[in-house]
C-alpha positions in Angstrom: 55.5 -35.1 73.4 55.8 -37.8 75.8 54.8 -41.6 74.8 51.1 -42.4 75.9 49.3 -45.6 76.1 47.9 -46.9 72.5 43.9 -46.0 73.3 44.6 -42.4 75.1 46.8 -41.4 72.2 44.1 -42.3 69.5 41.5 -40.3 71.7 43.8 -37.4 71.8 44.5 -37.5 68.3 40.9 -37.7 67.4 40.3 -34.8 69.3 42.4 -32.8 67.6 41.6 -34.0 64.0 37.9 -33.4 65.0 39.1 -29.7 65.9 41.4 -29.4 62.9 39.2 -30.6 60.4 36.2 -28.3 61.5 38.4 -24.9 61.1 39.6 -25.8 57.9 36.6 -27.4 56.1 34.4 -24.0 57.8 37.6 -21.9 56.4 37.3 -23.6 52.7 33.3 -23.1 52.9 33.9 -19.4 53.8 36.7 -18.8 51.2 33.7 -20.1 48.5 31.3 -18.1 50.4 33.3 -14.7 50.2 32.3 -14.4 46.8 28.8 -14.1 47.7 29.5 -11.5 50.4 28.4 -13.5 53.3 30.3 -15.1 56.1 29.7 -18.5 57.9 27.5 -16.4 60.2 25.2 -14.9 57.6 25.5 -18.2 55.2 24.7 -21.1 57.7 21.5 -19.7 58.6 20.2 -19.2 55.0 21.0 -22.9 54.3 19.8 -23.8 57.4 16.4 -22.0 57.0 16.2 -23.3 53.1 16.7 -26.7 54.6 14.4 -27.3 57.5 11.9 -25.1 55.6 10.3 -21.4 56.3 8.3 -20.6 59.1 11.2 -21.6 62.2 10.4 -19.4 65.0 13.5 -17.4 66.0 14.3 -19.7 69.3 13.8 -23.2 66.8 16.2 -21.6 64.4 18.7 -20.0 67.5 18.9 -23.8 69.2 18.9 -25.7 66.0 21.8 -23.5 64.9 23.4 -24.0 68.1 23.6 -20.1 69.0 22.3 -17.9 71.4 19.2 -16.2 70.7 20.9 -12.6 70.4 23.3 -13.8 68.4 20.9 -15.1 65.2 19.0 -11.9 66.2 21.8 -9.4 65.0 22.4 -11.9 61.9 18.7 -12.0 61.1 18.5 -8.2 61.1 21.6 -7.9 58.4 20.2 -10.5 56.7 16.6 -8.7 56.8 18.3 -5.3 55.7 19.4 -7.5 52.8 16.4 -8.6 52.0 17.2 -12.2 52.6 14.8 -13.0 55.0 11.9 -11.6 56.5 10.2 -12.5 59.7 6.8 -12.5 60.7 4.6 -12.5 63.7 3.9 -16.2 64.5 0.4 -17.4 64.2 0.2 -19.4 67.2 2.2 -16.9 70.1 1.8 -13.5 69.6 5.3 -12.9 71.5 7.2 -15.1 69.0 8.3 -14.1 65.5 8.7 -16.8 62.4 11.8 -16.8 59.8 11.0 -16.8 55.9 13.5 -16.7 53.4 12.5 -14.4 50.7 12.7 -14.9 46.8 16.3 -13.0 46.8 17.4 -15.6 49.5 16.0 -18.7 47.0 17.9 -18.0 43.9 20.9 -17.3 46.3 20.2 -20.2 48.4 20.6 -22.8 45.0 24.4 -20.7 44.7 25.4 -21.7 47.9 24.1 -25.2 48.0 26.0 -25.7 44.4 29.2 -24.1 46.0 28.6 -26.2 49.4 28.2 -29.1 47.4 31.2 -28.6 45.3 33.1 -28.1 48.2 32.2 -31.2 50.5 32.6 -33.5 46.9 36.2 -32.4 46.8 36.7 -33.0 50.6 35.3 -35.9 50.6 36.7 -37.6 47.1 37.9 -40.7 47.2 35.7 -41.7 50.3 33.5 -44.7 50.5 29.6 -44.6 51.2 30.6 -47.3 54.3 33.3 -45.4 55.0 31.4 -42.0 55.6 28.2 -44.3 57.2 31.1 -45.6 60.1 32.3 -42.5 60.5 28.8 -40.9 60.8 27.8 -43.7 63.6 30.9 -42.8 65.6 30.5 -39.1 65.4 26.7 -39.6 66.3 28.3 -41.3 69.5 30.3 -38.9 70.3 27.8 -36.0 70.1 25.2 -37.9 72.4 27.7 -38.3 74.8 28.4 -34.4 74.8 24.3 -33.8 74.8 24.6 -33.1 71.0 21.8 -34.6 68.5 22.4 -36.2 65.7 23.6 -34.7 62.4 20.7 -34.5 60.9 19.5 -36.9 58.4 16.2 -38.1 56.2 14.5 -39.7 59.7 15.1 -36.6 61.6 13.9 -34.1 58.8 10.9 -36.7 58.7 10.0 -36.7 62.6 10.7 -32.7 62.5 8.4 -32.2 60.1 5.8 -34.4 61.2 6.4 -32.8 65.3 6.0 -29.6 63.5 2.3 -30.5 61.7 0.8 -31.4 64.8 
């Protein structure tokens, strides 16, 4: 590879770490995953759903996860036929259907947070709490600028909650 400038070759670099690092830490997840027959697809949504709390319509769960709505629809069914989740007409649009996670999808849920756990403690060993904070700011930056929000955080589970009571 030919010699950049200082600046563009850190930006390139980053660009690829940020790339690199996301297949393999989504690779390790799904190898610990395996073992409770789900994939990334049918995994992220239960943690997702156990996270931000039941009752997400379809479309809140579909843009939160970042996929299209056809997409989570095909996972939700699997994960319906599983008896993971179940969804339910929503109470205030009659065209709209709401997400619960059902008492399978709890006990399995508290498996897959332990495993996720495990696996972002050994990832991340070694790594300060300033450390991780800098890093966090910078990647926040970087997602504005490409229209992202946020990862989210205890002030954005705060102000969701709170959006969704009123």
């Amino acid at each position: 590879m030919r010699a950049m400038p200082a600046l563009p070759q850190l930006q390139w670099r980053l660009g690829r770490a940020i790339g690199q690092i996301s297949r393999r830490w989504r690779s390790r997840l799904d190898g610990r995953m395996a073992g409770f027959g789900l994939t990334e697809a049918r995994w992220l949504p239960l943690l997702h759903l156990a996270r931000w709390g039941d009752g997400l319509s379809q479309k809140e769960a579909a843009a939160s996860l970042g996929v299209q709505g056809a997409t989570l629809v095909r996972t939700l069914d699997w994960l319906e036929r599983q008896d993971l989740v179940e969804r339910r007409p929503d109470p205030h649009d009659r065209r709209a259907k709401t997400v619960h996670l059902t008492p399978r999808a709890r006990a399995l849920h508290r498996e897959i947070e332990g495993e996720s756990a495990a696996v972002r403690a050994d990832i991340l060993d070694g790594i300060s709490e300033a450390e991780l904070l800098t890093c966090l700011a910078v990647l926040d930056r970087i997602a504005s600028r490409l229209g992202a929000p946020p990862a989210p955080g205890p002030a954005q589970e705060e102000a969701r909650r709170g959006h969704r009571a009123a």
